[in-house]
DSSP file (Angstrom, degrees, kcal/mol; ACC not computed):
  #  RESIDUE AA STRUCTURE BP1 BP2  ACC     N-H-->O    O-->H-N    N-H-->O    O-->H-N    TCO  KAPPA ALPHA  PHI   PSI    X-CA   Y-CA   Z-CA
    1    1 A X              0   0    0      0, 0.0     2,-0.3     0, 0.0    72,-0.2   0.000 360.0 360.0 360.0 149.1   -7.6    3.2   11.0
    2    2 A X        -     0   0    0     70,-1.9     2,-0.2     2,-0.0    10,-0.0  -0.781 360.0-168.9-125.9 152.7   -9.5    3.3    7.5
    3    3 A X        -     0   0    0     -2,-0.3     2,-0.2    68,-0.2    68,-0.2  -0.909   6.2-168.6-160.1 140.8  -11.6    0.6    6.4
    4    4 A X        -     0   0    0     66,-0.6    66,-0.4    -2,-0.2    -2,-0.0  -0.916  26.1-139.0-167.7 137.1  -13.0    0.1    2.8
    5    5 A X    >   -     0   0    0     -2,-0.2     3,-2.4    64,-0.2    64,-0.2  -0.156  29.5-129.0 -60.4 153.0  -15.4   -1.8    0.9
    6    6 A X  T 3  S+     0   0    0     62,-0.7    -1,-0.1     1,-0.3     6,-0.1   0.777 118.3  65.8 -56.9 -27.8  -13.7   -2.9   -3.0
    7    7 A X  T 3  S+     0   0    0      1,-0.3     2,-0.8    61,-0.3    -1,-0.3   0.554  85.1  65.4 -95.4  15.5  -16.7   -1.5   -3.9
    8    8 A X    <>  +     0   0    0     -3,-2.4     4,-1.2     1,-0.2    -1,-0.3  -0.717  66.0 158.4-101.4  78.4  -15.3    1.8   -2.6
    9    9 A X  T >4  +     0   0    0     -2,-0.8     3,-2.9     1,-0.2     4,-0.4   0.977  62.1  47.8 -79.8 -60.8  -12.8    1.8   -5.3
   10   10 A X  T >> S+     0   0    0      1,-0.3     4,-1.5     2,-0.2     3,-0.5   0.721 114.6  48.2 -30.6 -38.8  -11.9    5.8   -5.3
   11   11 A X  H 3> S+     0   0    0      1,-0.2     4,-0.9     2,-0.2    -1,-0.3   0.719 112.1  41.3 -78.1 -10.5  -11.6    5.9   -1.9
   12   12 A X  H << S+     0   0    0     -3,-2.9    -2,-0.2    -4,-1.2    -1,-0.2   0.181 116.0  55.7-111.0  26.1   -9.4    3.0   -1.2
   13   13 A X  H <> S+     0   0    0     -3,-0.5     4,-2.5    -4,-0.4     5,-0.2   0.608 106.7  48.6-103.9 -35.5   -7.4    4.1   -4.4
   14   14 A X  H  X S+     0   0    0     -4,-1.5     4,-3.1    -5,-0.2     5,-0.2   0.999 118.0  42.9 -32.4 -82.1   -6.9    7.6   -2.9
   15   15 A X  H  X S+     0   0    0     -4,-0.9     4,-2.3     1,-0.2     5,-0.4   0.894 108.1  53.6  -9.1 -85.3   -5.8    5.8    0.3
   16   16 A X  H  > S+     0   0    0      2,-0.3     4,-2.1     1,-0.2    -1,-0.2   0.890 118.5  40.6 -48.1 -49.1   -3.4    3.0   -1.5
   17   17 A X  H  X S+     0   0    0     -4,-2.5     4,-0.7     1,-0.2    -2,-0.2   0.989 116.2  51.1 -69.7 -48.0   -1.4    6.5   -3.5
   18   18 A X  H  < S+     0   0    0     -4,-3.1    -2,-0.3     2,-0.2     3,-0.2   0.861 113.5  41.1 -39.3 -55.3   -1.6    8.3   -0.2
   19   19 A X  H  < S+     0   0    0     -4,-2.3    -2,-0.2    -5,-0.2    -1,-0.2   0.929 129.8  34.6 -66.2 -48.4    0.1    5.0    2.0
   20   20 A X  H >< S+     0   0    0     -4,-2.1     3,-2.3    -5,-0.4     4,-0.3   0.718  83.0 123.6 -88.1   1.7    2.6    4.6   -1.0
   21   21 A X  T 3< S+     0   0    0     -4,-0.7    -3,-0.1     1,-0.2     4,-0.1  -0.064  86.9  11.4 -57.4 158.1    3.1    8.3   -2.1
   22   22 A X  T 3  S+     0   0    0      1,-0.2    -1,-0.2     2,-0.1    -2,-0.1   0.493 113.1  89.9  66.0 -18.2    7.2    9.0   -2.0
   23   23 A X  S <  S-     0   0    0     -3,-2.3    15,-0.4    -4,-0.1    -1,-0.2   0.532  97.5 -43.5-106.0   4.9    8.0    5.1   -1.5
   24   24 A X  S    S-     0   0    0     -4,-0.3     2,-0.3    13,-0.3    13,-0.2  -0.648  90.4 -42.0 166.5-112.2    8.5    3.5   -4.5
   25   25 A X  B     -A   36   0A   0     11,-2.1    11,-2.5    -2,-0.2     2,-0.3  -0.962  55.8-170.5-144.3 129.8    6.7    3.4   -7.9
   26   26 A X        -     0   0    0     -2,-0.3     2,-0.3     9,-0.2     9,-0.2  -0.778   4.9-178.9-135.9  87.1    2.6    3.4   -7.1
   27   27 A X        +     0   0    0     -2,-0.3     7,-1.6     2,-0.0     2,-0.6  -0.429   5.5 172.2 -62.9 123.1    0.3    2.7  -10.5
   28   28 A X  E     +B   33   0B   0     -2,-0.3     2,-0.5     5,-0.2     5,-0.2  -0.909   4.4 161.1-142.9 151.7   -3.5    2.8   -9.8
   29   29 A X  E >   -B   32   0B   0      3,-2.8     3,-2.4    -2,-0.6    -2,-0.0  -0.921  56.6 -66.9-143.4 175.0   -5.7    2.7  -12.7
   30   30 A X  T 3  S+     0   0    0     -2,-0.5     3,-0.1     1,-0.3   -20,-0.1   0.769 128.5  21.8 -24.0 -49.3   -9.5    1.7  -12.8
   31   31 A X  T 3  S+     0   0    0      1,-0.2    19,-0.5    19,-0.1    -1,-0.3  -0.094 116.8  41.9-132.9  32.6   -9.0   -1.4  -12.0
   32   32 A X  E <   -BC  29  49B   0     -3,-2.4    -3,-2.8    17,-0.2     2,-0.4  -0.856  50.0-143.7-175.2 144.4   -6.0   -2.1  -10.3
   33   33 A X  E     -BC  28  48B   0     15,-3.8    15,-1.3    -2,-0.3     2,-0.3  -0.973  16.7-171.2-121.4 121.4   -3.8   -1.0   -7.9
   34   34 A X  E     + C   0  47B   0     -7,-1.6     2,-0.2    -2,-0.4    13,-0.2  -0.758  14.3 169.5-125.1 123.9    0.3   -1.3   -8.0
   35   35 A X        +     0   0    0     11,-2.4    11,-0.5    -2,-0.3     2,-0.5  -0.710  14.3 158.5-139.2  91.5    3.0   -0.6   -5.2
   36   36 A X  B     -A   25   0A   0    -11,-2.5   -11,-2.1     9,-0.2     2,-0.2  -0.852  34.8-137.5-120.0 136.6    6.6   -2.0   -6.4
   37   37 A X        -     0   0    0      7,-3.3   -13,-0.3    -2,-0.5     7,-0.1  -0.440  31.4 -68.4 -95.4 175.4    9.2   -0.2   -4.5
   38   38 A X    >   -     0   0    0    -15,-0.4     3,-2.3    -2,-0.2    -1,-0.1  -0.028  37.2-127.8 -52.2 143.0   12.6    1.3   -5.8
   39   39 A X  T 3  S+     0   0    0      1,-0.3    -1,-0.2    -3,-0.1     4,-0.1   0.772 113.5  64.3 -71.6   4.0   15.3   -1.2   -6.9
   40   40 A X  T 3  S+     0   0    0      2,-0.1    -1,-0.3     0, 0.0    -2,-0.1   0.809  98.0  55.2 -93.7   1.5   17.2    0.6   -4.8
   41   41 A X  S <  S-     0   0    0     -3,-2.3     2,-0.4     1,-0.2    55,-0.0   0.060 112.5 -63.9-100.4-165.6   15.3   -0.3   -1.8
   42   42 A X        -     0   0    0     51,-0.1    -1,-0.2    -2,-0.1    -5,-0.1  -0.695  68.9-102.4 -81.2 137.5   14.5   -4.1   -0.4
   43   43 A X        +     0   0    0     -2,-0.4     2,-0.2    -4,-0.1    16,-0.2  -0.572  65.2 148.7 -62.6 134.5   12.1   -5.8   -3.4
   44   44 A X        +     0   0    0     14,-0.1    -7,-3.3    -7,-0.1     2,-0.3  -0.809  15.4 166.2-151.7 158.4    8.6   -5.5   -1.9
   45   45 A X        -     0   0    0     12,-0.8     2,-0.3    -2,-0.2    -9,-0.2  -0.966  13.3-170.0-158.0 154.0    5.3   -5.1   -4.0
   46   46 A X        -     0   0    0    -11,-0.5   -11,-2.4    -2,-0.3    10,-0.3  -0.919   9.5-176.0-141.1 142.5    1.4   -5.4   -3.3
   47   47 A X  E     -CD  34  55B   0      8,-3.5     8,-1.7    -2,-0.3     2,-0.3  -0.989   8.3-173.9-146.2-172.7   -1.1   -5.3   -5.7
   48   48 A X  E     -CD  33  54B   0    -15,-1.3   -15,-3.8    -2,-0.2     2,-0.3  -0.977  12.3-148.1-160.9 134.0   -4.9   -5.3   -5.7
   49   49 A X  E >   -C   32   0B   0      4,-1.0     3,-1.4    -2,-0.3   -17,-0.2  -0.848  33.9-116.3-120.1 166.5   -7.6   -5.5   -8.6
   50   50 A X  T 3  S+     0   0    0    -19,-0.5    -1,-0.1    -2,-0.3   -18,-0.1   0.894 118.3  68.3 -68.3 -42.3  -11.3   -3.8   -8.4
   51   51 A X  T 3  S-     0   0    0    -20,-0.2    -1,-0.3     1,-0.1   -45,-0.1   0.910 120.4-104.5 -21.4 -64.6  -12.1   -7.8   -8.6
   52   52 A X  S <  S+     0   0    0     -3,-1.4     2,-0.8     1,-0.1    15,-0.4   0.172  78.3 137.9 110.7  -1.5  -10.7   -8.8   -5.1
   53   53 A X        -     0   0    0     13,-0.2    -4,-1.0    -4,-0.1     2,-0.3  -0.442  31.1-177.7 -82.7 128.4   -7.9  -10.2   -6.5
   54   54 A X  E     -D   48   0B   0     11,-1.4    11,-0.4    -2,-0.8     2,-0.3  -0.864   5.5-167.9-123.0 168.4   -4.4   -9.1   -4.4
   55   55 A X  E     -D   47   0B   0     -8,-1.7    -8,-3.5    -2,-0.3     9,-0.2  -0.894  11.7-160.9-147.8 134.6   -0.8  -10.3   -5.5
   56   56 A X        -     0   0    0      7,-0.7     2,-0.3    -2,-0.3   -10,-0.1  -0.567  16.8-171.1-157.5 157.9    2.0   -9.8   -3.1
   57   57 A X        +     0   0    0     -2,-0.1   -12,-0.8     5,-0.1     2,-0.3  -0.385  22.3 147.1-114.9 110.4    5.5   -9.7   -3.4
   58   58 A X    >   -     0   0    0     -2,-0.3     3,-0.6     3,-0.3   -14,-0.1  -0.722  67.4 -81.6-122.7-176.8    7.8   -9.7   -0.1
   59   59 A X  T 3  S+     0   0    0     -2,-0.3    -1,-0.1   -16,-0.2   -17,-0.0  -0.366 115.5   7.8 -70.3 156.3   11.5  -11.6   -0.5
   60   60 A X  T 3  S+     0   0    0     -2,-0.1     2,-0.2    -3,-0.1    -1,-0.2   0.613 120.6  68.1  42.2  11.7   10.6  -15.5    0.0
   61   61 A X    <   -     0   0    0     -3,-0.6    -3,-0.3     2,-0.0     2,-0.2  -0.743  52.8-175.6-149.7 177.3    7.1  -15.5    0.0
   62   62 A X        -     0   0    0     -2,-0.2     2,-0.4    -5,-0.1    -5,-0.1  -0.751  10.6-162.6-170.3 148.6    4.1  -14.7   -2.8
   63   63 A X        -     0   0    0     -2,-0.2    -7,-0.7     2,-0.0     2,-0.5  -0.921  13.7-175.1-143.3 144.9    0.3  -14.6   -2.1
   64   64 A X        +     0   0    0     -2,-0.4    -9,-0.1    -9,-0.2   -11,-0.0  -0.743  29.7 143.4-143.4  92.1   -2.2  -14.8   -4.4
   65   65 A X        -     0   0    0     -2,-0.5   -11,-1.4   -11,-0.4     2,-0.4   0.070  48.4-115.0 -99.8-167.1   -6.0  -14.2   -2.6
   66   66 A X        -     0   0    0    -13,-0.2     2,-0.5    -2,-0.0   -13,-0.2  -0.959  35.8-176.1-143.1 161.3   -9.4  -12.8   -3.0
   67   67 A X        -     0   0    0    -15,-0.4    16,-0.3    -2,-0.4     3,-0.1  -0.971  15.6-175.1-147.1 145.7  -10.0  -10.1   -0.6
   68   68 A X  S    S+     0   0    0     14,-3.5   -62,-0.7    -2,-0.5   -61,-0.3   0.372  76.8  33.2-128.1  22.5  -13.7   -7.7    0.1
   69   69 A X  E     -E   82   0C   0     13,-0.8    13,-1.2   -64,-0.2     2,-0.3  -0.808  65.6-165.4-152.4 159.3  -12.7   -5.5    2.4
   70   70 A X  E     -E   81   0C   0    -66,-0.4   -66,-0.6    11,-0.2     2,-0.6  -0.959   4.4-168.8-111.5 142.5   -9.0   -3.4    3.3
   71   71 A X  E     -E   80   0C   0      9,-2.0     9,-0.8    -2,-0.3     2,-0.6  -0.901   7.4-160.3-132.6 122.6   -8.1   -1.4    6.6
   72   72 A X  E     -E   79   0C   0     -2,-0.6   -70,-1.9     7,-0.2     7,-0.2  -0.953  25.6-114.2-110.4 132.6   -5.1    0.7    6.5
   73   73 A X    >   -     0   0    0      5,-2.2     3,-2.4    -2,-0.6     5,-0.4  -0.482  24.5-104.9 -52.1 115.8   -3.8    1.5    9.7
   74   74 A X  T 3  S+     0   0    0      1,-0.3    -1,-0.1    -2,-0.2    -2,-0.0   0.227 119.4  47.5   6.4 -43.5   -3.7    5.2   11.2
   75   75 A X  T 3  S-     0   0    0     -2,-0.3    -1,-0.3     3,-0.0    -3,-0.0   0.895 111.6-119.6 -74.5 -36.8    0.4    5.8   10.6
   76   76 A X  S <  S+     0   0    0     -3,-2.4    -2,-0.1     2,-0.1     3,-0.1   0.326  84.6 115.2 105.6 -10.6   -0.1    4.4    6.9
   77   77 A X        +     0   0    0     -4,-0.4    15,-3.0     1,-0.1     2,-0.4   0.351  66.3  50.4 -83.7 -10.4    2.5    1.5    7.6
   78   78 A X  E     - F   0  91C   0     -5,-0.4    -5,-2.2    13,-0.3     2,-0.4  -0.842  52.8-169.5-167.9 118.5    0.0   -1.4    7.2
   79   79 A X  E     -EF  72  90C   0     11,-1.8    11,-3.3    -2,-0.4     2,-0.5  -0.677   9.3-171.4 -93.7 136.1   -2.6   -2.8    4.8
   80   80 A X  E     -EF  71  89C   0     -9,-0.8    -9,-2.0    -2,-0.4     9,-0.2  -0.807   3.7-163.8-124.8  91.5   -4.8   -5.6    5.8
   81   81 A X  E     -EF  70  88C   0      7,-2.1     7,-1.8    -2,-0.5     2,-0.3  -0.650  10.9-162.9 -91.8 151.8   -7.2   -7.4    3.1
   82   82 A X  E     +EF  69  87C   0    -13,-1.2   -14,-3.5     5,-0.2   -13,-0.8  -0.997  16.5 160.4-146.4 132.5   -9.6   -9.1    4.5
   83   83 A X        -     0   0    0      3,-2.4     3,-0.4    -2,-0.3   -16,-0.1  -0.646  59.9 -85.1-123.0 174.4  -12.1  -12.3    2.6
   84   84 A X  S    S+     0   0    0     -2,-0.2    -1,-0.1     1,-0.2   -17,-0.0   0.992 132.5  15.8 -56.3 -50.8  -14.2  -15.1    3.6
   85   85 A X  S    S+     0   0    0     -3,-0.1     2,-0.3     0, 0.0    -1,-0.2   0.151 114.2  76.6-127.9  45.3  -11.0  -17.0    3.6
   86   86 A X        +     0   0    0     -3,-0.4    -3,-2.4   -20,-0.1     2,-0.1  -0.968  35.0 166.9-140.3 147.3   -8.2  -14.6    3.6
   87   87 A X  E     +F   82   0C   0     -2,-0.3     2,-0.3    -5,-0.2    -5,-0.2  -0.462  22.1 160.6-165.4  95.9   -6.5  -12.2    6.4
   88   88 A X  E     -F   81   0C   0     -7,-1.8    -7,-2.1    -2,-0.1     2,-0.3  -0.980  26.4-159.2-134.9 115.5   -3.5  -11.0    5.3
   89   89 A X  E     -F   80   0C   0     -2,-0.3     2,-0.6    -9,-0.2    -9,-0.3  -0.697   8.2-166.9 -85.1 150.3   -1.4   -7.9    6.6
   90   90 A X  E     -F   79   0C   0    -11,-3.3   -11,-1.8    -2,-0.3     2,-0.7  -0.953  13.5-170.3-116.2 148.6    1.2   -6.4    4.2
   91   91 A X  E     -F   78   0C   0     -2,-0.6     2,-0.5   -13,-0.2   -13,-0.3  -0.946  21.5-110.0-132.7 144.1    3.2   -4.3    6.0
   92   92 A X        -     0   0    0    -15,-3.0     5,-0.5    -2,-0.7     4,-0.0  -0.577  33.9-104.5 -91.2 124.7    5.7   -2.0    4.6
   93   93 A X    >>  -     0   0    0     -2,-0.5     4,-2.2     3,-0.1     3,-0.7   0.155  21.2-136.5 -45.9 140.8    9.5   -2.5    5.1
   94   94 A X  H 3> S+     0   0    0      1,-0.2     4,-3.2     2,-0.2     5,-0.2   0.984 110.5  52.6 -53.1 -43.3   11.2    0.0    7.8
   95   95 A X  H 34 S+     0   0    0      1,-0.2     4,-0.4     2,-0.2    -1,-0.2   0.919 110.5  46.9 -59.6 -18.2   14.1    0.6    5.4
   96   96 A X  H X> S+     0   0    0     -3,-0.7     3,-1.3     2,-0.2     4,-0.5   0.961 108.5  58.0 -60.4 -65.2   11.3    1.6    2.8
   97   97 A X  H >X S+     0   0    0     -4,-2.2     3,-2.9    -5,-0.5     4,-1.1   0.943  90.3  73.5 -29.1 -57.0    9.5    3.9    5.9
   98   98 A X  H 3X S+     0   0    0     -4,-3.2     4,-3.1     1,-0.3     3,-0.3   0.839  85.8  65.8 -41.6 -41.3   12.8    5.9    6.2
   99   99 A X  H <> S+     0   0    0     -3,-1.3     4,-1.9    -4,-0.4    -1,-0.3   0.871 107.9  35.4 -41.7 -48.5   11.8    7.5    2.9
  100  100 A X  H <X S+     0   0    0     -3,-2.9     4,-2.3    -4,-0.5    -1,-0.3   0.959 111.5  55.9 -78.6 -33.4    8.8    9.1    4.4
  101  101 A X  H  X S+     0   0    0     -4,-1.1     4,-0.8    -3,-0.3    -2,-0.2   0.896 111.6  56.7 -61.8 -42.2   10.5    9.9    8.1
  102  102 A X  H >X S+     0   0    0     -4,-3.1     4,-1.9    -5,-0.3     3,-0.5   0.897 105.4  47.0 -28.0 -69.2   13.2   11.8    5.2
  103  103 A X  H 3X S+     0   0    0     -4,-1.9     4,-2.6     2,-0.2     5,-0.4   0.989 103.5  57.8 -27.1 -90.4   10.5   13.9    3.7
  104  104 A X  H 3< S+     0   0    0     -4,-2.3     4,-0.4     1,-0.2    -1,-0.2   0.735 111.6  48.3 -17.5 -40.0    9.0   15.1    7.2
  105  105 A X  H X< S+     0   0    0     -4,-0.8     3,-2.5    -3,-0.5     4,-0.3   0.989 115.2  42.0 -80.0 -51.6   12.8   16.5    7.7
  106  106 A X  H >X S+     0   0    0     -4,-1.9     4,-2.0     1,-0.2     3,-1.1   0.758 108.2  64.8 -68.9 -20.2   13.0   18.0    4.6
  107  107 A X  T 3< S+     0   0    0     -4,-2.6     5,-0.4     1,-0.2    -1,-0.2   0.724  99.8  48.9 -37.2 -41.7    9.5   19.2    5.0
  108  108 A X  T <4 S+     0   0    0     -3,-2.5     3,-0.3    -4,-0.4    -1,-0.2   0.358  97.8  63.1-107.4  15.0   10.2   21.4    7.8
  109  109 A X  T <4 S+     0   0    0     -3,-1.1     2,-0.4     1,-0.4    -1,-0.2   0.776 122.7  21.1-100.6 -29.8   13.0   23.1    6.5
  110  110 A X  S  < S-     0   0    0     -4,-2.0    -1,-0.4    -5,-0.1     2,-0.3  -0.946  82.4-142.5-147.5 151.7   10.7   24.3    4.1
  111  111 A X        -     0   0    0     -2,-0.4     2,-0.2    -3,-0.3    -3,-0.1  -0.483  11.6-127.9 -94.8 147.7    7.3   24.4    4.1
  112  112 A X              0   0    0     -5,-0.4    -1,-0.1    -2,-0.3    -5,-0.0  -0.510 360.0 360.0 -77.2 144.3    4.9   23.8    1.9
  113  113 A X              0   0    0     -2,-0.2    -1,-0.1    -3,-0.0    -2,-0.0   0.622 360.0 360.0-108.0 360.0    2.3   26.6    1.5
């Protein structure tokens, strides 16, 4: 598990491209961080400003928080912002995950050096 302050924005932007690499479409800029996945996948999104402001986008649902902390979980499967009065996991869809379990096979047929 990773845990990081907002005001550790390079490391939790490292992190945030690292959890999303390969899954969708992943913008991070100075001040903001974007994860909207492929149309071809199930619509899911998160994003997160250098603020504490988070936005995200699951089928049937929206949230729109303040957050001063994230911990992303050990596999990479689950984001957690955490505020005075927010605690919210985002979790990333399994049909989205296959995308990475994909990689790993193609990975090993060849490796990268």
């Amino acid at each position: 598990m990773q845990e990081y302050s907002i005001s550790e924005w390079e490391n939790l932007s490292g992190a945030f491209e690292r959890m999303f690499d390969r899954l969708g479409e992943v913008k991070v800029t100075e001040s903001s961080l974007e994860f909207t996945s492929f149309a071809s996948d199930v619509a899911t999104g998160i994003s997160l400003t250098r603020e504490g402001a988070m936005l995200a986008n699951m089928p049937l649902h929206g949230i729109d928080s303040k957050f001063d902390r994230v911990v992303i979980d050990k596999p990479m499967e689950s984001m957690r912002m955490l505020g005075s009065n927010l605690d919210y996991t985002y979790r990333v869809p399994p049909a989205i995950l296959r995308r990475r379990r994909k990689f790993k096979g193609l990975r090993s047929l060849w490796p990268l050096r």
